[in-house]
Each structure stands twice: as C-alpha cells, then as structure tokens.
Backbone bond lengths (Angstrom), bond angles and torsions (degrees), N, CA, C in turn:
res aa  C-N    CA-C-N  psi(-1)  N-CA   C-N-CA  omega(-1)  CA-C   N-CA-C  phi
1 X - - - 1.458 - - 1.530 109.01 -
2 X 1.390 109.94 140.83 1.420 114.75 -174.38 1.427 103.64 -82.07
3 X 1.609 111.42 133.57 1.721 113.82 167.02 1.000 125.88 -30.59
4 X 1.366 151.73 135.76 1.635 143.22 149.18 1.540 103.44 -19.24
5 X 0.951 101.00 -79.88 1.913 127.32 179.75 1.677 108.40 -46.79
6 X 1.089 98.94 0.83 1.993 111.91 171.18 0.963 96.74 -102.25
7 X 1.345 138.48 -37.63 2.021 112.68 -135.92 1.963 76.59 -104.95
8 X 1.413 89.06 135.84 1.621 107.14 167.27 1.651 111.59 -58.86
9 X 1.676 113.01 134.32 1.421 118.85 177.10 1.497 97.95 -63.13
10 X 1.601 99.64 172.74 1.344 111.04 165.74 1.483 114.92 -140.41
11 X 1.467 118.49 132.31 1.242 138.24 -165.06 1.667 108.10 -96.63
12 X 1.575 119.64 123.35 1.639 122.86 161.86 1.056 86.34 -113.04
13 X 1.373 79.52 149.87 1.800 106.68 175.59 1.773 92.57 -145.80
14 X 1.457 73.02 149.46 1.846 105.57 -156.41 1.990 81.23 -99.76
15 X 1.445 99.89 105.95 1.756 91.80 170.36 1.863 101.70 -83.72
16 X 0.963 108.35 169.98 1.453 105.77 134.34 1.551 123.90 -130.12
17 X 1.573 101.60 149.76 1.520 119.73 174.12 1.728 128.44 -28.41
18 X 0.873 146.50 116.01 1.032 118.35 168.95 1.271 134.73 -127.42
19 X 1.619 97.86 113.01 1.343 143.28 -146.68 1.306 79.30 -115.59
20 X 1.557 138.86 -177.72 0.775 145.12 170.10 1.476 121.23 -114.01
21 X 1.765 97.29 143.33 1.950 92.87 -153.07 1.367 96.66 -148.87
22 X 1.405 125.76 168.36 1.509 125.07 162.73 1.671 92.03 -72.98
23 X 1.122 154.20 -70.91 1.562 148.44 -144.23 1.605 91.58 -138.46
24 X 1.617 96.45 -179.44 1.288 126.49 -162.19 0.930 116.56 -171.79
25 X 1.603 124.75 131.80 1.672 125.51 -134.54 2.108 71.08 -142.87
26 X 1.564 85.53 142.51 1.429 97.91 178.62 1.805 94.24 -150.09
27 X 1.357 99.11 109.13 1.690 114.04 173.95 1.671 113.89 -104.16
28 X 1.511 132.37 156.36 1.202 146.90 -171.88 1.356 107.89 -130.27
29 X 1.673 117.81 169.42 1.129 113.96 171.23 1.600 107.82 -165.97
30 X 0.767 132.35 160.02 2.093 124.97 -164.62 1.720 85.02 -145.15
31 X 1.579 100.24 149.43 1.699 120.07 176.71 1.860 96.71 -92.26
32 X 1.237 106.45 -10.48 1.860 100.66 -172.35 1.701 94.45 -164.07
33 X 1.450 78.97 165.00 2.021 92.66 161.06 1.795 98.13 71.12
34 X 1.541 105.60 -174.96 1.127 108.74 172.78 2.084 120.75 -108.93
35 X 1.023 107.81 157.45 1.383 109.99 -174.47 1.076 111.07 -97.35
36 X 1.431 134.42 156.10 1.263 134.10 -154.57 1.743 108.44 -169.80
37 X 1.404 136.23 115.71 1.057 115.53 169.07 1.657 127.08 -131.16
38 X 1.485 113.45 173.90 1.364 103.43 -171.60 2.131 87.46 -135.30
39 X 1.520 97.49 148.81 1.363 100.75 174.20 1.451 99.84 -110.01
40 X 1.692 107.73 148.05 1.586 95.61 177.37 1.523 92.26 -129.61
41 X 1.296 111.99 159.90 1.341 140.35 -162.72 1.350 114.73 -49.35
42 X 1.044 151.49 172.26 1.621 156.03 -167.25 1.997 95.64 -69.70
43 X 0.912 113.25 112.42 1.765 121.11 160.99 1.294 103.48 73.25
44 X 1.057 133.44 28.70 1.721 156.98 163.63 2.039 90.65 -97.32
45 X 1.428 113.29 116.83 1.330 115.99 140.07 1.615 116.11 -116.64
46 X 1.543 130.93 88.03 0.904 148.75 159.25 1.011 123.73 -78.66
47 X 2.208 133.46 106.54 1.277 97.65 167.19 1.554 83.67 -161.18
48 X 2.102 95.89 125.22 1.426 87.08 160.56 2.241 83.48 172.99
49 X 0.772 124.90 -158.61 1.546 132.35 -177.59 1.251 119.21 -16.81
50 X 1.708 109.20 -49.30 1.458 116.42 -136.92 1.544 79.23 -90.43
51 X 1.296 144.88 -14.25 1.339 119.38 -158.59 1.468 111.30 -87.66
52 X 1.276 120.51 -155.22 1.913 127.86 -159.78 1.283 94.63 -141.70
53 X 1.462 103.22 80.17 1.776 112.40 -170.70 1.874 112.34 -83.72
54 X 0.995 115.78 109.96 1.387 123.79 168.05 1.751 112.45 -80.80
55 X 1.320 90.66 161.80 1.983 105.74 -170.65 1.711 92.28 -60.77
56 X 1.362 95.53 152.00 1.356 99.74 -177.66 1.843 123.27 -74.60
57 X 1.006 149.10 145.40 1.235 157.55 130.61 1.483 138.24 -123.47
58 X 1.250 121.67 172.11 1.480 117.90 179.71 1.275 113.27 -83.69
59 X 1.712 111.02 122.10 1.418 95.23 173.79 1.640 101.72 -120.59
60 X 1.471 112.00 -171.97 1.570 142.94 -142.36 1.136 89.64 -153.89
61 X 1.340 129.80 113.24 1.350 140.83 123.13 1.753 122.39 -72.35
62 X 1.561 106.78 135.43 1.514 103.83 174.62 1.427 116.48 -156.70
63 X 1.215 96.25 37.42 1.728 129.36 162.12 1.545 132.89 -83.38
64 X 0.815 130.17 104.95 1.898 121.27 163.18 1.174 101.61 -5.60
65 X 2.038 99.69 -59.50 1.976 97.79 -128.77 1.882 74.48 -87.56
66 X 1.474 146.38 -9.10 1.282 130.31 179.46 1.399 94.31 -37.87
67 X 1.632 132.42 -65.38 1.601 142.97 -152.16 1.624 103.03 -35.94
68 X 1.189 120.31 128.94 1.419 130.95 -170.18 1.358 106.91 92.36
69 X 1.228 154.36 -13.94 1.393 148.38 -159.80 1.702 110.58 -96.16
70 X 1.320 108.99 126.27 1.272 124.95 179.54 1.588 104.54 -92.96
71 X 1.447 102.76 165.28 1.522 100.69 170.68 2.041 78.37 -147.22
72 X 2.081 97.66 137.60 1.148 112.20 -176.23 2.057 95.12 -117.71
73 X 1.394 114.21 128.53 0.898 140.74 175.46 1.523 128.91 -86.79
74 X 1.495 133.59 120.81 1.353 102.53 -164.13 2.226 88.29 -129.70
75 X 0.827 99.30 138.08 1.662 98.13 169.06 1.280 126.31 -100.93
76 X 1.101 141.40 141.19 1.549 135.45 -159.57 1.388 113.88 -155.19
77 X 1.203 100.25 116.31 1.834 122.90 -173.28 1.117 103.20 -89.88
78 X 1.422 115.50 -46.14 1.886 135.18 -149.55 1.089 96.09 -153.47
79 X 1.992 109.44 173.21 1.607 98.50 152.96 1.265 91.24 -81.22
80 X 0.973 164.76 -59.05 1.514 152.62 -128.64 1.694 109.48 -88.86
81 X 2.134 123.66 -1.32 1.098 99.74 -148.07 1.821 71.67 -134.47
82 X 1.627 104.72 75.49 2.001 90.77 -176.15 1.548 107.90 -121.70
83 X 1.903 119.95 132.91 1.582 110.16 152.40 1.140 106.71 -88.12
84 X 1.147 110.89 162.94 1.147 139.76 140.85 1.576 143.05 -99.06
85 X 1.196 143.16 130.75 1.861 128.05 171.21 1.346 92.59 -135.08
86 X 1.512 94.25 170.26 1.261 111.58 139.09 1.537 134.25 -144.43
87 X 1.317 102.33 -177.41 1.726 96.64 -152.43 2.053 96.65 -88.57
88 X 1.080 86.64 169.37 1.979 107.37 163.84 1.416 94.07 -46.39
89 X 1.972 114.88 145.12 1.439 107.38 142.09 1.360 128.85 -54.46
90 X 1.131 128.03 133.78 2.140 129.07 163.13 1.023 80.81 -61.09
91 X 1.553 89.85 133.94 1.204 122.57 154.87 1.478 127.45 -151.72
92 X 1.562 120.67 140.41 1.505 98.32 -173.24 1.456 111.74 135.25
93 X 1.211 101.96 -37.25 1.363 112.00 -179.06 1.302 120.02 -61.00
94 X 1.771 106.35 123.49 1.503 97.53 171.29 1.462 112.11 -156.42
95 X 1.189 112.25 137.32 1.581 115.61 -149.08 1.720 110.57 -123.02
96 X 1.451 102.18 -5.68 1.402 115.19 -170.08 1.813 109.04 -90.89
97 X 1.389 106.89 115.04 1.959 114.78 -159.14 1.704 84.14 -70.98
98 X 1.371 112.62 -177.86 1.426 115.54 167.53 1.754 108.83 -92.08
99 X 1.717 88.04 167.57 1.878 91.09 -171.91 1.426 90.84 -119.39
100 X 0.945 105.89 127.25 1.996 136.44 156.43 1.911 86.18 -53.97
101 X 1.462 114.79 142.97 1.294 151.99 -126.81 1.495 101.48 -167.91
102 X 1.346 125.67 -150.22 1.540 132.57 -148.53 1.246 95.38 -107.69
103 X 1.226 131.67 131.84 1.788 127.63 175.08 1.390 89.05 -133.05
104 X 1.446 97.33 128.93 1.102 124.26 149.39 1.652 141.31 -107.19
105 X 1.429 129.52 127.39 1.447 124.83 -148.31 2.023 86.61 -132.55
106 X 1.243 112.34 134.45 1.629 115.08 171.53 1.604 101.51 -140.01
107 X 1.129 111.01 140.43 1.558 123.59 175.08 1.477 121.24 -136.24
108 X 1.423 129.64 142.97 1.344 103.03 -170.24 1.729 143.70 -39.24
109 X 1.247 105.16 -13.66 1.280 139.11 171.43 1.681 128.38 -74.08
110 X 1.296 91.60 -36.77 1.441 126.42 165.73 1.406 125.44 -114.09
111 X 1.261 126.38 65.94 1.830 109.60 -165.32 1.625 104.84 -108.56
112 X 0.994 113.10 178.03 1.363 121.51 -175.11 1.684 131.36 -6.56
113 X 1.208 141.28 111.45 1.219 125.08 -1.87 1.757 134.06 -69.32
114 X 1.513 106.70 18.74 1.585 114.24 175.73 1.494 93.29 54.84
115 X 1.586 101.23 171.86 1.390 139.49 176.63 1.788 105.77 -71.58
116 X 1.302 116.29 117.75 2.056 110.37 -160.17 1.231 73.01 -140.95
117 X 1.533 105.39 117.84 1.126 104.12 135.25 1.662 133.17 -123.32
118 X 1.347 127.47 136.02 1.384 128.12 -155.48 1.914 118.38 -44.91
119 X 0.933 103.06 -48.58 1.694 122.49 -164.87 1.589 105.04 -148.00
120 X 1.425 104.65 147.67 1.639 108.52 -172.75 2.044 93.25 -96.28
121 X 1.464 110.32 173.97 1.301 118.58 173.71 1.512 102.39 -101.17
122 X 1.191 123.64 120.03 1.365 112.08 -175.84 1.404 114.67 9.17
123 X 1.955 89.88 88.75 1.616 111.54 160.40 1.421 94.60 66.54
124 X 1.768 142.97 -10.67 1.349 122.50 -159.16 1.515 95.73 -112.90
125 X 1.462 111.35 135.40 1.608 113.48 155.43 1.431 116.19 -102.09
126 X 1.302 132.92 119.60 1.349 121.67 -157.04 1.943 86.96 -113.10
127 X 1.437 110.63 123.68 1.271 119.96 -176.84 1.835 108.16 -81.72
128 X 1.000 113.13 119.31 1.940 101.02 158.30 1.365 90.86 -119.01
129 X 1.685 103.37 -176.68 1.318 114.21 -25.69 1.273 121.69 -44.92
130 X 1.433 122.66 -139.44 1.836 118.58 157.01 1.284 83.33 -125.71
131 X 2.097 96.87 140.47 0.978 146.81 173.86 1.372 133.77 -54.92
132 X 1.290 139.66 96.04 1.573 138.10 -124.66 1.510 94.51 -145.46
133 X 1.737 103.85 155.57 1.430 105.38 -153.61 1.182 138.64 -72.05
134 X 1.422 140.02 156.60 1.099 157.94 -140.69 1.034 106.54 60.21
135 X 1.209 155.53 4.10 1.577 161.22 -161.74 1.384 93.04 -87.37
136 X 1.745 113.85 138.89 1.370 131.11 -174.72 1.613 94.99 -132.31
137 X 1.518 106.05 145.18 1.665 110.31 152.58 1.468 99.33 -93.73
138 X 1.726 102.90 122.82 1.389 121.51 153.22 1.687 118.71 -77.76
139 X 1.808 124.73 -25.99 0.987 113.12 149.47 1.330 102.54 -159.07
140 X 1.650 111.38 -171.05 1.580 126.15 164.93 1.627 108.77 -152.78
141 X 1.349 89.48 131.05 1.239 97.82 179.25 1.226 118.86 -141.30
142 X 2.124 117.81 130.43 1.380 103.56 173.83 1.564 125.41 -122.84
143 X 0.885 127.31 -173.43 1.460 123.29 171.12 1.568 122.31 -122.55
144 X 1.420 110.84 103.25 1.423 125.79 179.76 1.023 101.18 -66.65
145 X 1.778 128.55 161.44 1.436 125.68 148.04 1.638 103.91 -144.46
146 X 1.336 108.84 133.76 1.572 121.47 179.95 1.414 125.38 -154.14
147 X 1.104 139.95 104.89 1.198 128.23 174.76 1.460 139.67 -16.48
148 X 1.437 120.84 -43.45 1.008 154.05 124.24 1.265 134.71 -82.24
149 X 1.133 127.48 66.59 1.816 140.26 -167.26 1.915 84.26 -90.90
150 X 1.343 95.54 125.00 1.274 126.58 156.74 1.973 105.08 -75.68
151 X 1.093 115.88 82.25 1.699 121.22 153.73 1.382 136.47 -47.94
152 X 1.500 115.94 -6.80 1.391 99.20 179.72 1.673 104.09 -83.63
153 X 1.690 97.87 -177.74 1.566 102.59 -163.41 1.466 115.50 -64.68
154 X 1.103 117.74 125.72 2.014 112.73 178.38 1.506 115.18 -100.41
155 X 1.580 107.56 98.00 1.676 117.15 163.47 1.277 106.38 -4.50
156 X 1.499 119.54 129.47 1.616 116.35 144.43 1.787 110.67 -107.04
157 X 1.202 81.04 152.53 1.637 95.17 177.87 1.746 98.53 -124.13
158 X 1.595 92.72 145.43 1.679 112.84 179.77 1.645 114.57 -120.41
159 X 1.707 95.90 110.71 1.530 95.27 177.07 1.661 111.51 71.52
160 X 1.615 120.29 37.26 1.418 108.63 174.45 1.392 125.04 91.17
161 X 1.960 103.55 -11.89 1.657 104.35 -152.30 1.354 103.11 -83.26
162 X 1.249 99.11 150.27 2.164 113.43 -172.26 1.385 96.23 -54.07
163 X 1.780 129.12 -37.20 1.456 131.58 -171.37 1.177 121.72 -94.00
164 X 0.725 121.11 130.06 1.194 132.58 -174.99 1.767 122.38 -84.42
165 X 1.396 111.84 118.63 1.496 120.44 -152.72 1.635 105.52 -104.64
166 X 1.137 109.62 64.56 1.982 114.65 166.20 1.508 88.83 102.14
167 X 1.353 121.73 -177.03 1.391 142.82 -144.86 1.992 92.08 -147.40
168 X 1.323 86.24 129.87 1.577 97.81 144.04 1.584 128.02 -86.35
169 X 0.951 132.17 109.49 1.198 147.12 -164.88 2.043 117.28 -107.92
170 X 1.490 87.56 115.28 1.155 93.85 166.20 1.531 166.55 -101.62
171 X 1.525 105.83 117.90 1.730 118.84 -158.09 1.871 114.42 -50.17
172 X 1.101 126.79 100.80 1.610 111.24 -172.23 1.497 96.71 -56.65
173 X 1.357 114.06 -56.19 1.669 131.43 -161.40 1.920 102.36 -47.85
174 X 1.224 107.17 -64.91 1.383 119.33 172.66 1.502 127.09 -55.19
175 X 1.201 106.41 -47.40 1.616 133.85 175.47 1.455 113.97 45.57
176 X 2.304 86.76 52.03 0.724 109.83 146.49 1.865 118.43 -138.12
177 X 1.645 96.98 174.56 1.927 102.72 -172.90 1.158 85.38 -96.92
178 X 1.527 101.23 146.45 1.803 129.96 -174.73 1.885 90.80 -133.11
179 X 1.190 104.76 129.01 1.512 119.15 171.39 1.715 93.09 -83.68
180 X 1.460 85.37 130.16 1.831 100.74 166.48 2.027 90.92 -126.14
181 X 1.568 81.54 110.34 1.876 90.21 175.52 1.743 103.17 -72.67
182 X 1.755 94.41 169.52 1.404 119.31 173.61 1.587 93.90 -82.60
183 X 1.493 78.59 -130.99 1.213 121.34 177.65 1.434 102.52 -62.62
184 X 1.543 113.75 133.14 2.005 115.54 162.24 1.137 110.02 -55.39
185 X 0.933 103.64 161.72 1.564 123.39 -175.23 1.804 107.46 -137.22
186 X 0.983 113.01 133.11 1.739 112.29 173.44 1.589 90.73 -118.92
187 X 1.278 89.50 119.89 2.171 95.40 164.04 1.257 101.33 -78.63
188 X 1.332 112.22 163.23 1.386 141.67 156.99 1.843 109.55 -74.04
189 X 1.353 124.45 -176.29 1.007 132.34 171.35 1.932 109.18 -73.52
190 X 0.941 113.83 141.72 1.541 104.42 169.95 1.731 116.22 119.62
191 X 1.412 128.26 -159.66 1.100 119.83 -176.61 1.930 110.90 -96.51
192 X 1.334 98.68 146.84 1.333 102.27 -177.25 1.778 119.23 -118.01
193 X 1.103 128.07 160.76 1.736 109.86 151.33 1.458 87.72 -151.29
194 X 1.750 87.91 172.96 1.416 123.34 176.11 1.285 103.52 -136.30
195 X 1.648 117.47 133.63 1.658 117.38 -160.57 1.812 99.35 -135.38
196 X 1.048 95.15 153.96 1.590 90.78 177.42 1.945 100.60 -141.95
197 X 1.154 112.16 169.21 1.378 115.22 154.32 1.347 135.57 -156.77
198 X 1.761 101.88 119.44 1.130 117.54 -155.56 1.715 113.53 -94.27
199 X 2.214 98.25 136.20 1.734 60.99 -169.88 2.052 97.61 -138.15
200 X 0.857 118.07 178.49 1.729 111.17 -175.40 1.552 122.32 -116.63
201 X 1.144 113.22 129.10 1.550 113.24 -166.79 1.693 137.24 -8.82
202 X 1.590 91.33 -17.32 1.482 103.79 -179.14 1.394 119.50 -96.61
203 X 1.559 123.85 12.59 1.050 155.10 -65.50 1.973 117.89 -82.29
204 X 1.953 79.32 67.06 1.718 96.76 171.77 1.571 103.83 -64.20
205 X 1.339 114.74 165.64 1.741 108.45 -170.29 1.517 96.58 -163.47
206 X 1.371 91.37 135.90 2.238 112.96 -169.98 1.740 86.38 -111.42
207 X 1.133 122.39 136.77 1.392 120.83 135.03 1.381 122.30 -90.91
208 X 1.186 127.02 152.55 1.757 127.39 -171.31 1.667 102.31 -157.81
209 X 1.514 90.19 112.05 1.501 108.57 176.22 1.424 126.73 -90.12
210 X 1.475 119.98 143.56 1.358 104.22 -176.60 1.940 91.65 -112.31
211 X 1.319 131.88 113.07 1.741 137.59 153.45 1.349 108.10 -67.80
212 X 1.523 94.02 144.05 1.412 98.42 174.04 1.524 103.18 -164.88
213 X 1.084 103.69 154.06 2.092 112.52 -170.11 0.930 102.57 -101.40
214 X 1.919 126.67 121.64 1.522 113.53 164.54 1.631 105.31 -103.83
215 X 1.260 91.22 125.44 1.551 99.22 176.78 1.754 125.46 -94.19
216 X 1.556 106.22 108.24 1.791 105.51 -168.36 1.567 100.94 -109.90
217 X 1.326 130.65 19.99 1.540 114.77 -166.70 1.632 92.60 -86.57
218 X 1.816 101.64 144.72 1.313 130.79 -162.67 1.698 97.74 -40.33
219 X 1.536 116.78 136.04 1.305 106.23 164.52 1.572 123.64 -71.66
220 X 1.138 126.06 149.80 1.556 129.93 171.77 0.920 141.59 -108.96
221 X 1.725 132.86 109.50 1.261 127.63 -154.96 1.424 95.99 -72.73
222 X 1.447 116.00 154.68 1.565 110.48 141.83 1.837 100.54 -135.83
223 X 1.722 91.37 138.85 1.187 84.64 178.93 2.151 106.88 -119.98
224 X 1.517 87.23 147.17 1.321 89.82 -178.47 1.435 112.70 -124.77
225 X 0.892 119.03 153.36 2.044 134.65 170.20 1.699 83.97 -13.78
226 X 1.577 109.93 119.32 1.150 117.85 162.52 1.618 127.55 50.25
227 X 1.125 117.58 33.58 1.602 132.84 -175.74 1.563 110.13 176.33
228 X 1.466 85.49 135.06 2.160 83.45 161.93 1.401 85.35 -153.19
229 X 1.670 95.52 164.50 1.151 135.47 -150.64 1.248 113.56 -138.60
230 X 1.949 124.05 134.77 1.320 103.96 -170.46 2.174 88.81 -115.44
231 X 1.125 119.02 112.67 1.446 122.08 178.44 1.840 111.37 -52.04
232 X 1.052 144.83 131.37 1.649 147.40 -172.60 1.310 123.53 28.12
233 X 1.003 116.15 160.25 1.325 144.83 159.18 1.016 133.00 -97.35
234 X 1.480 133.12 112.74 1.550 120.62 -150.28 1.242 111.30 -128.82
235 X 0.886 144.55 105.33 1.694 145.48 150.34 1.761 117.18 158.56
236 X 1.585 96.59 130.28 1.458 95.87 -174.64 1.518 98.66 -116.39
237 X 1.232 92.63 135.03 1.784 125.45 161.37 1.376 118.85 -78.79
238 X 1.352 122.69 128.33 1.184 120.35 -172.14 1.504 108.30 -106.12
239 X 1.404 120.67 171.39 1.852 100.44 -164.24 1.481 114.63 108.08
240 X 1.539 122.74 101.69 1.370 108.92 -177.99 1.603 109.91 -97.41
C-alpha cells in the first residue's frame, strides 16, 4: 500500500466563465498538503518550480489588462510529494462604459443639417442657440460607441422625471440611436434636459444628456420708417 504522504495531492480550481463581467474571481482547493499560489503576467502560462509561490487565497481580477492572466497552483504534502496546475486564461473582463459620439438634434426651426454637436462635455450636450416658440424636435440622434454596446431600447427621461418618456432606439444599419418620443411635452420657459443611459454587455453604463434653453420672453415689435419687425419666436414643444 502506498503511504498517505506518497499519493500526489489534487488541486480544483474554480475557473470562471468568460462571459463578460466587470471582475473575475478564480478560487482553488487541494485534497492534502498545503496550497500555494503564483500569478503570472498577461499571456504567460507558467507553472511549475521556478516560480515565487505565495500562501494561497482567492483572488479577483477587475482589470482589462488582467485578460490573458493565468494563476499556477502548486500543492505540497512533502518536499518530495508536490502538484501543481494551472488555471484557464481570464477572460472577459471589461470595465470600459460606452462613449457618447456625434448627436445630432433638428427641429422645424432647425432642419437639416440640425444642431451637431461632435462630443458631449462630461456626458453634456449643450444645445444653442435656445429654442424659441413654436419650435418642434423633428428628431435626435446620437452615436454610442462600445465594444460591447448593449442594443436593446434605453428609457429616456425628461427633466429628472421618475417616467420615462419614449426609448432611444437602436439603428444596426446606421449605428446610430434615434429617440422615438412618448408622450409631448411643452417646456416652460428656462433650462431643460433629456437624459438617457447607455450601457454595454458588461454592464458598465455612461449617462449622456442633451440641455437646452427654451426661450418664451414676450416678442417685441419695433417699428421703423416704413417696416416693422417682429424680434423671436419663443416656445418649444416637446414630442417628435
């Protein structure tokens, strides 16, 4: 009969899937001896003597650059009685939210090529001029970009509201989001937004606002020698 202290341990290792996640938890476990592990560098599978094995624990990766990184395991009965494994590459990890892109907004007031602006300021698109009355949005449109862009429809909310007023909806062909409104909306005088939040399979998440000024102060004639003139148009309707 073979010694206790003969028969080689045996090492599980807890992989994880990789599905895509903010982190990734990779646990071990030995039938004897003590556990011990070493992590090796991104696309390095190293595992056996030469490494600088620390006491074992569970670790969590929740890095990009983790993706490719092995962790090599060694078990130890004896010196003479040691396994070793190692685990699956991580993979999966992804920590990067999506970035808001070119939005474009046109209203009868504004029509083709509409109000574009290239990139928001942290998440903000700030619209000029301000928007004056009878003025309608005929549309809005922005351009997400993510490696993993989560496509289904993303709630918009107007001005803060708990409800959510129509869906941004996304074009594969275009590859871009087109707001399909609810319910109209008539602003008041003053500042407005429309917010959405967009988010990517891993499910990091950007919000990106569009501001905008509705301007209602009384219009003013002025009249001069043989001409008058009525100065703006004030009030925006919300509702495409």
């Amino acid at each position: 009969m073979t010694p206790l202290s003969a028969v080689p341990p045996v090492i599980t290792i807890v992989n994880p899937d990789t599905t895509l996640a903010l982190s990734k938890t990779i646990t071990a476990s030995t039938n004897a001896g003590t556990l011990s592990m070493f992590v090796n560098p991104a696309g390095v599978t190293t595992c056996g003597s030469s490494l600088a094995f620390v006491p074992y624990s569970s670790i969590t990766f929740s890095s990009e650059a983790d993706n490719t990184k092995t962790v090599c395991y060694k078990a130890e009965v004896n010196a003479s009685n040691l396994t070793y494994a190692l685990s699956n590459p991580i993979a999966g990890i992804d920590t990067t939210p999506p970035v808001g892109g070119l939005l474009t907004a046109m209203t009868i007031n504004h029509p083709a090529p509409g109000i574009i602006i290239t990139s928001p300021t942290a998440g903000m698109y700030a619209l000029t001029p301000a928007l004056r009355r009878y003025d309608v949005f005929t549309s809005l449109s922005v351009v997400v970009t993510d490696n993993n862009l989560n496509t289904a429809n993303v709630p918009v909310f107007i001005d803060g509201s708990g409800s959510a007023n129509g869906n941004m909806v996304y074009d594969v062909v275009g590859g871009v989001w087109n707001y399909v409104p609810g319910t109209p909306v008539a602003f008041t005088e003053g500042t407005h937004d429309i917010s959405a939040t967009f988010r990517d399979n891993a499910t990091n998440t950007t919000i990106l606002t569009v501001s905008f000024m509705s301007d209602q102060t009384n219009p003013r004639i002025d009249t001069i020698p043989d001409q008058t003139y009525t100065e703006g148009d004030i009030l925006i309707i919300g509702g495409f």
